[in-house]
C-alpha beads as a LAMMPS data file, in Angstrom:
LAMMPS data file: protein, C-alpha beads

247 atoms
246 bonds

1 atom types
1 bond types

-500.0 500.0 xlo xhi
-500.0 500.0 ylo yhi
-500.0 500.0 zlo zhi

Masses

1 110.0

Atoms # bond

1 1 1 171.811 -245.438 -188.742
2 1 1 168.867 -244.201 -191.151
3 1 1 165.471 -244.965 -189.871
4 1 1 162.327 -246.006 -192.083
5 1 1 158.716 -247.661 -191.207
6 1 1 159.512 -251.629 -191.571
7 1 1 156.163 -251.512 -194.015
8 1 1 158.204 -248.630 -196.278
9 1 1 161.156 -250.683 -196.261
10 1 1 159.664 -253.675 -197.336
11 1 1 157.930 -251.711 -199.927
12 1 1 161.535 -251.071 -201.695
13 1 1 161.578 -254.846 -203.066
14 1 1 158.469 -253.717 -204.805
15 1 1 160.108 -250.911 -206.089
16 1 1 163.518 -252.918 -206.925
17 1 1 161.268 -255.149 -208.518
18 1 1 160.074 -252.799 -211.266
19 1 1 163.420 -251.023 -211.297
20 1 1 165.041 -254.328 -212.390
21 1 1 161.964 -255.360 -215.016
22 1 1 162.894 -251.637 -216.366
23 1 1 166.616 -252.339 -216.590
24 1 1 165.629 -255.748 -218.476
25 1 1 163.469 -253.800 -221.065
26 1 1 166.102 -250.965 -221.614
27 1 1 168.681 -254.193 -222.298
28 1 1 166.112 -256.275 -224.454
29 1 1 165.862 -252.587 -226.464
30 1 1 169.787 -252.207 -226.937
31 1 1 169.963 -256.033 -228.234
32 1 1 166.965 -256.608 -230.183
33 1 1 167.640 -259.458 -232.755
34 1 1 165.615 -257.590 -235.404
35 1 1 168.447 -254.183 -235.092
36 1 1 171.314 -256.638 -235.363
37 1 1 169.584 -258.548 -237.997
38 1 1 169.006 -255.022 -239.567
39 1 1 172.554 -253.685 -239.453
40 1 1 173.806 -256.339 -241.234
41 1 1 171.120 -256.444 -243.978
42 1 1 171.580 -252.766 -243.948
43 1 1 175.696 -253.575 -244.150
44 1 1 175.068 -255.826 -247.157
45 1 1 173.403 -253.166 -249.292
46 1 1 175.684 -250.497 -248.911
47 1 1 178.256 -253.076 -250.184
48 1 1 175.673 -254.192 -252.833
49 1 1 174.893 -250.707 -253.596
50 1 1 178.788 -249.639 -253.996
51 1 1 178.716 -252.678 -256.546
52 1 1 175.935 -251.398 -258.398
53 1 1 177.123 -247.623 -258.740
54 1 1 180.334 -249.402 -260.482
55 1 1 178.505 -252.051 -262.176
56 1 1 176.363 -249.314 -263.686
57 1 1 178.818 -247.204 -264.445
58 1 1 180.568 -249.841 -266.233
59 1 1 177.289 -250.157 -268.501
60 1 1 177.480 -246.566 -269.481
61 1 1 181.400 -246.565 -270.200
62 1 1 181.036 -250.080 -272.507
63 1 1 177.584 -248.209 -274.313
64 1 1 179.634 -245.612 -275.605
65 1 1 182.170 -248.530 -276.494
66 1 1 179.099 -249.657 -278.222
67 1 1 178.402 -246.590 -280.023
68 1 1 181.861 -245.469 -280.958
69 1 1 182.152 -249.219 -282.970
70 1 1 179.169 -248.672 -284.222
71 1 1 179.798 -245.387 -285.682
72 1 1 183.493 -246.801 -286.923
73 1 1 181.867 -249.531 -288.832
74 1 1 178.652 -247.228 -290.733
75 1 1 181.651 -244.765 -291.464
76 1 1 183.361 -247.329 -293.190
77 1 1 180.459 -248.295 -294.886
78 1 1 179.079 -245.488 -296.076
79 1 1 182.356 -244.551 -297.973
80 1 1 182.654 -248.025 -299.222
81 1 1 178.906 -247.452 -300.982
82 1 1 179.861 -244.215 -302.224
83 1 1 183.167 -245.723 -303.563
84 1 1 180.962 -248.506 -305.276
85 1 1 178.785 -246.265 -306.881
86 1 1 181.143 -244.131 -307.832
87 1 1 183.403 -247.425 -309.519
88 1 1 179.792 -248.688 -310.998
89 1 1 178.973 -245.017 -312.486
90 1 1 182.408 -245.726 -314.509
91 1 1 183.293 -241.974 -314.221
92 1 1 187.027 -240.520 -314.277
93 1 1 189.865 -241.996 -315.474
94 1 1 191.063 -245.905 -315.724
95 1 1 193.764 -245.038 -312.793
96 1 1 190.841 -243.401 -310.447
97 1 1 188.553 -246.337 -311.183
98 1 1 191.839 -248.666 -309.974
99 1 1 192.244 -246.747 -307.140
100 1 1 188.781 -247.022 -306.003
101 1 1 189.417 -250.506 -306.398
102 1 1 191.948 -250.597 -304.144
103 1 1 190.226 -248.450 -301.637
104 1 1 186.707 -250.829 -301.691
105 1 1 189.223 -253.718 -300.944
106 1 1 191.129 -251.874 -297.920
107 1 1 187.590 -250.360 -296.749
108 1 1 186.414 -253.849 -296.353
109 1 1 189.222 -255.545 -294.841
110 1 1 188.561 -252.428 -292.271
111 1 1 185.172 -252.920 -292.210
112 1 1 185.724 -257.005 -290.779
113 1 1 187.938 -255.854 -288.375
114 1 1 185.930 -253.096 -287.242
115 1 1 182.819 -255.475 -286.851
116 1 1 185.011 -258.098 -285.153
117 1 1 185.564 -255.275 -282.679
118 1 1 181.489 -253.938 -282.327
119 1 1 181.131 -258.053 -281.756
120 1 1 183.643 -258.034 -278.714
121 1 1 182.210 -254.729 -277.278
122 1 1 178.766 -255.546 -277.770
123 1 1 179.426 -259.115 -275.940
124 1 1 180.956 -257.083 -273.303
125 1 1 178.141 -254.910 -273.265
126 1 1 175.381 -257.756 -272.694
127 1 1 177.704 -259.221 -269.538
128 1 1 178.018 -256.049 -267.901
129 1 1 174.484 -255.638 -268.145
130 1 1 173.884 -258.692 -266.726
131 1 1 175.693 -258.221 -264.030
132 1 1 174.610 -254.645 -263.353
133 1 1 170.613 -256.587 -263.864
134 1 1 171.531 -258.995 -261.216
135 1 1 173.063 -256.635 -258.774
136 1 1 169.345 -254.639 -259.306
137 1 1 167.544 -257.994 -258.098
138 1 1 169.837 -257.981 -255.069
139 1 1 169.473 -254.870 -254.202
140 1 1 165.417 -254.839 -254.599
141 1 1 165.606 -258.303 -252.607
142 1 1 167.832 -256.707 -249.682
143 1 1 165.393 -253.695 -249.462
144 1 1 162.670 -255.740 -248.910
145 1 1 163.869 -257.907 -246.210
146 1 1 165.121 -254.582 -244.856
147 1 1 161.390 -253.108 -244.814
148 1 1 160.684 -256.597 -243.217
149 1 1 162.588 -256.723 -240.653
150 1 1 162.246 -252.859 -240.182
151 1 1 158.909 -253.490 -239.485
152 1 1 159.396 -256.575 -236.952
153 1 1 161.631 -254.216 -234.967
154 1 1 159.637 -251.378 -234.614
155 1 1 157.019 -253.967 -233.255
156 1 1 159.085 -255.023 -230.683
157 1 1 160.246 -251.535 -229.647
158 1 1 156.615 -250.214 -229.111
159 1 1 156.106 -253.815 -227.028
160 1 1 159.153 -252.912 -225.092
161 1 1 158.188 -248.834 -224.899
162 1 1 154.330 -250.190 -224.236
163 1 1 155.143 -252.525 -220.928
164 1 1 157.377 -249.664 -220.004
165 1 1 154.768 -247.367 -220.075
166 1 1 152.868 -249.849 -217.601
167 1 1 155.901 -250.819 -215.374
168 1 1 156.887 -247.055 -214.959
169 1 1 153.320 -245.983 -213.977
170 1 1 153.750 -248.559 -211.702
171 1 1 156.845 -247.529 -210.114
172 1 1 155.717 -243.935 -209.349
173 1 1 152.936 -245.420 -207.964
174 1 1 155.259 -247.426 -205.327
175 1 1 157.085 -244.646 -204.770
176 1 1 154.116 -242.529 -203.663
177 1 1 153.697 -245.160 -200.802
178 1 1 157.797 -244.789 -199.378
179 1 1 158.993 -242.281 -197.397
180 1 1 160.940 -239.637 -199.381
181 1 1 164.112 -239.668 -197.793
182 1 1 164.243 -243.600 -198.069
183 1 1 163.723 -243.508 -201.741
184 1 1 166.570 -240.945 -201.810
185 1 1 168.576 -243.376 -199.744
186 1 1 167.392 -246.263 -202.680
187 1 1 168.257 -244.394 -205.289
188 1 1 172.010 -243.206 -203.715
189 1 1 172.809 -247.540 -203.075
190 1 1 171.528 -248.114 -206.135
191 1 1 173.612 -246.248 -208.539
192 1 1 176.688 -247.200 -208.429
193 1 1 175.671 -251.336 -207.502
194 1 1 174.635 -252.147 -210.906
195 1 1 170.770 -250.979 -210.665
196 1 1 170.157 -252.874 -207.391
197 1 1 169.841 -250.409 -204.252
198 1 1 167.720 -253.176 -201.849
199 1 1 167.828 -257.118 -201.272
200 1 1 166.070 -259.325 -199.767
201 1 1 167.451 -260.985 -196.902
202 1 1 166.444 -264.814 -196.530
203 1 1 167.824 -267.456 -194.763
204 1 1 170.406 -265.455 -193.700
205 1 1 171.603 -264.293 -197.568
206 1 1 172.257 -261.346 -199.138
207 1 1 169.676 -261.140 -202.337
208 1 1 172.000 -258.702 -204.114
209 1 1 175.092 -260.333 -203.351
210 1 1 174.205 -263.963 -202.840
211 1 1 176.529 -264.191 -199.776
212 1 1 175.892 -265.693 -196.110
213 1 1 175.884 -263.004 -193.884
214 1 1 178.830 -264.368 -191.051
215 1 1 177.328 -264.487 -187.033
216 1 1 178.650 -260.679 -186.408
217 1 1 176.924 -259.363 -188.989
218 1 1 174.017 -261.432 -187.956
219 1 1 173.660 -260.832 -184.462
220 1 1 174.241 -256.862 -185.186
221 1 1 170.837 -257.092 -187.895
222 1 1 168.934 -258.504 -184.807
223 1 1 169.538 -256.022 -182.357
224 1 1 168.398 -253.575 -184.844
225 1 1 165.253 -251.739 -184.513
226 1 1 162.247 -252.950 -186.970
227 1 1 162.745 -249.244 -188.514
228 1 1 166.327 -249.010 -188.557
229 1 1 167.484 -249.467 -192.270
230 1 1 170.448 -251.835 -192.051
231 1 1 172.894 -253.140 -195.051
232 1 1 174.700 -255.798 -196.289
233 1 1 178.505 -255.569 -195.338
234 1 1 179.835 -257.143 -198.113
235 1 1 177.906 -255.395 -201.116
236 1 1 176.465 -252.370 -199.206
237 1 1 172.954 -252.763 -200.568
238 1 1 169.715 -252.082 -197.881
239 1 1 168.861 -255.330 -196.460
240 1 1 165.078 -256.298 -196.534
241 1 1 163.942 -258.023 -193.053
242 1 1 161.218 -260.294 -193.609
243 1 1 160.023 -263.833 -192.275
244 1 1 161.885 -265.250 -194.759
245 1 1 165.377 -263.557 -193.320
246 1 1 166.124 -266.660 -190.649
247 1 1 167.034 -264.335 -187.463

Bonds

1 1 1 2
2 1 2 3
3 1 3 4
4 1 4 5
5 1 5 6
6 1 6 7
7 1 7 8
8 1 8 9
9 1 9 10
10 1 10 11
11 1 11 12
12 1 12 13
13 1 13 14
14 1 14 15
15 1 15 16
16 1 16 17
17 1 17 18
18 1 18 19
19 1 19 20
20 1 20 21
21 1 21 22
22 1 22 23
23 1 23 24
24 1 24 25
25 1 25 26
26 1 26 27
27 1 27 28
28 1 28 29
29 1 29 30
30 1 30 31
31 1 31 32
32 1 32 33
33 1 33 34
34 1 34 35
35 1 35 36
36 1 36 37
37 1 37 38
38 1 38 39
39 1 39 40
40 1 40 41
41 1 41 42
42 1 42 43
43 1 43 44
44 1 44 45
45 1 45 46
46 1 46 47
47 1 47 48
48 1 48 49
49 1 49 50
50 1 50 51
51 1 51 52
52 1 52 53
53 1 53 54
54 1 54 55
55 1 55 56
56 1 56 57
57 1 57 58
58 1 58 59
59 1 59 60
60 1 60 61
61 1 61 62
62 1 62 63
63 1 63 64
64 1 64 65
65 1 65 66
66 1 66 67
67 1 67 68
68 1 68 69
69 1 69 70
70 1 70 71
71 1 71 72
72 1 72 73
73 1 73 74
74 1 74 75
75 1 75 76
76 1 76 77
77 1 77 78
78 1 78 79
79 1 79 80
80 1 80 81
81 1 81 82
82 1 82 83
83 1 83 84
84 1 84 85
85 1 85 86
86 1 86 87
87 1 87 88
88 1 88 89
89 1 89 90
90 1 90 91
91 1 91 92
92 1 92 93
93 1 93 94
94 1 94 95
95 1 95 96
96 1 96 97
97 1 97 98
98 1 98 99
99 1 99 100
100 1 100 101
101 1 101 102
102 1 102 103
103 1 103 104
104 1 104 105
105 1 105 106
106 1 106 107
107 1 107 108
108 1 108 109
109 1 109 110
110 1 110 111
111 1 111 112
112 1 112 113
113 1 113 114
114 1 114 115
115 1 115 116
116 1 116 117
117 1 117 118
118 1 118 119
119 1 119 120
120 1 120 121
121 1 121 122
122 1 122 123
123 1 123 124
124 1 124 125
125 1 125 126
126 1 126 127
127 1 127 128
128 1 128 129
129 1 129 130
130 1 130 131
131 1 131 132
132 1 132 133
133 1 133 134
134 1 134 135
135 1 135 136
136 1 136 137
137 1 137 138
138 1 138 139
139 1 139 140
140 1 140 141
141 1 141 142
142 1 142 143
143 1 143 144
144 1 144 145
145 1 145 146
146 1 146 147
147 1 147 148
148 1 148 149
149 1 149 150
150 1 150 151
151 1 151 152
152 1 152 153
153 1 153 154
154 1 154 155
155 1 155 156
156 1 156 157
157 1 157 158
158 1 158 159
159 1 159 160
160 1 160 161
161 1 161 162
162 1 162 163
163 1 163 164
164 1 164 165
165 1 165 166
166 1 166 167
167 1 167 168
168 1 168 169
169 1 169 170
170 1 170 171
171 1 171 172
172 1 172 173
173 1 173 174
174 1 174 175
175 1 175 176
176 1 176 177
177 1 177 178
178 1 178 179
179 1 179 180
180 1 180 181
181 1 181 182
182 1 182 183
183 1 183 184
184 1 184 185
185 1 185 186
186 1 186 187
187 1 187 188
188 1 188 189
189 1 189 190
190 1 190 191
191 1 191 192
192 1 192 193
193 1 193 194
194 1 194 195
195 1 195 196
196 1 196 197
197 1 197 198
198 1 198 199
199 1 199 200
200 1 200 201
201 1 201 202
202 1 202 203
203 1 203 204
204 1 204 205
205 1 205 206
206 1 206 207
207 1 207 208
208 1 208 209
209 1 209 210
210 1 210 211
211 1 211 212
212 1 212 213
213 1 213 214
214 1 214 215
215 1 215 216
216 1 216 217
217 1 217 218
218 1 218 219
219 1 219 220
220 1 220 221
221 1 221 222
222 1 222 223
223 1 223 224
224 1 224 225
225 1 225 226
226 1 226 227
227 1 227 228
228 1 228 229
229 1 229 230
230 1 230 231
231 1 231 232
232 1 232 233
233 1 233 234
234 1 234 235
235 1 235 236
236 1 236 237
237 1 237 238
238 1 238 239
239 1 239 240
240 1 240 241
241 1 241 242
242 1 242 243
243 1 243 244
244 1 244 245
245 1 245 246
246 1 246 247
């Protein structure tokens, strides 16, 4: 059976003590509501942003739309006002000056349905922007909440990293007052029992465990020496004599 000064071993609920406190911090760090609040705002955008890329390349794709009507319709026109000039100058023959005719009438039944087409198109153009304008606002909105909340969670991490600075100075400074080879022994229990190497025992319970300890177990914990290290039988963590243990 190991063997450690009743003093050190009483000394290792100060140590579990701080040991648990630092497994608290290291979970409050992994669940922070601020990161999950974060990931999702950060989620959002990236589907926001995706939106955007397509809304504003739909923009670009209707502006040439735009342009290509635009052009259609001044080409039309331009060779309807040379026609006209040409049919008011009176020059060439009565058949050419018919045939202009003809061509100013065709050029401007052209001309209406090209502009009925620039109308559509530049409709198109004005929803797409405002769609692409809107998708903008979102996107400035969401970065701003995320430099928010960014912010709020960096705060808490250098709380959490600032009372872990505290707890761990702590801890090596309880561990400077245990015998070596009990700390070892600690440390060994602890690992694989979920973070928690030594319990109290009161009133006859197991602290890590929560179990009664039965009469055999009992009676075999008080013929132990003061320095004998002794566990619990059920979860195998170091019991922690005391006043409080009921033998």
């Amino acid at each position: 059976m190991p063997k450690a000064p009743a003093i050190d071993q009483q000394r290792l609920l100060d140590l579990q003590a701080v040991d648990t406190r630092l497994a608290q911090l290291a979970h409050r760090r992994g669940t922070l509501p601020e990161q999950t609040e974060l990931d999702g705002l950060e989620k959002e955008r990236r589907r926001s942003g995706d939106m955007l890329v397509a809304a504003r390349t739909l923009v670009g794709d209707v502006e040439r739309q735009v342009a290509k009507a635009e052009a259609d319709v001044a080409q039309v026109r331009d060779r309807a006002a040379r026609n006209t000039k040409r049919l008011e100058s009176g020059t060439g023959s009565a058949k050419d000056l018919q045939n202009l005719q003809h061509e100013l009438e065709s050029l401007s039944r052209r001309q209406g349905v090209l502009e009925d087409e620039e109308l559509v198109v530049m409709e198109r153009l004005e929803q797409v922007q405002f769609a692409a304008a809107e998708l903008t606002t979102t996107d400035t909105e969401l970065a701003e909440q995320i430099a928010d909340v960014t912010a709020r969670r960096d705060a808490a991490l250098a709380e959490v990293a600032q009372e872990e600075t505290a707890v761990l100075a702590r801890r090596q400074a309880i561990v400077m007052g245990i015998d070596d080879a009990l700390v070892a022994l600690y440390e060994k229990v602890r690992a694989p029992r979920g973070g928690v190497g030594a319990a109290l025992l009161r009133s006859r319970r197991c602290g890590g465990c929560q179990l009664e300890l039965n009469a055999s177990d009992l009676a075999g914990i008080r013929g132990a020496a003061s320095d004998d290290v002794v566990f619990c039988e059920e979860c195998g963590r170091i019991l922690v004599r005391t006043e409080e243990s009921g033998l």
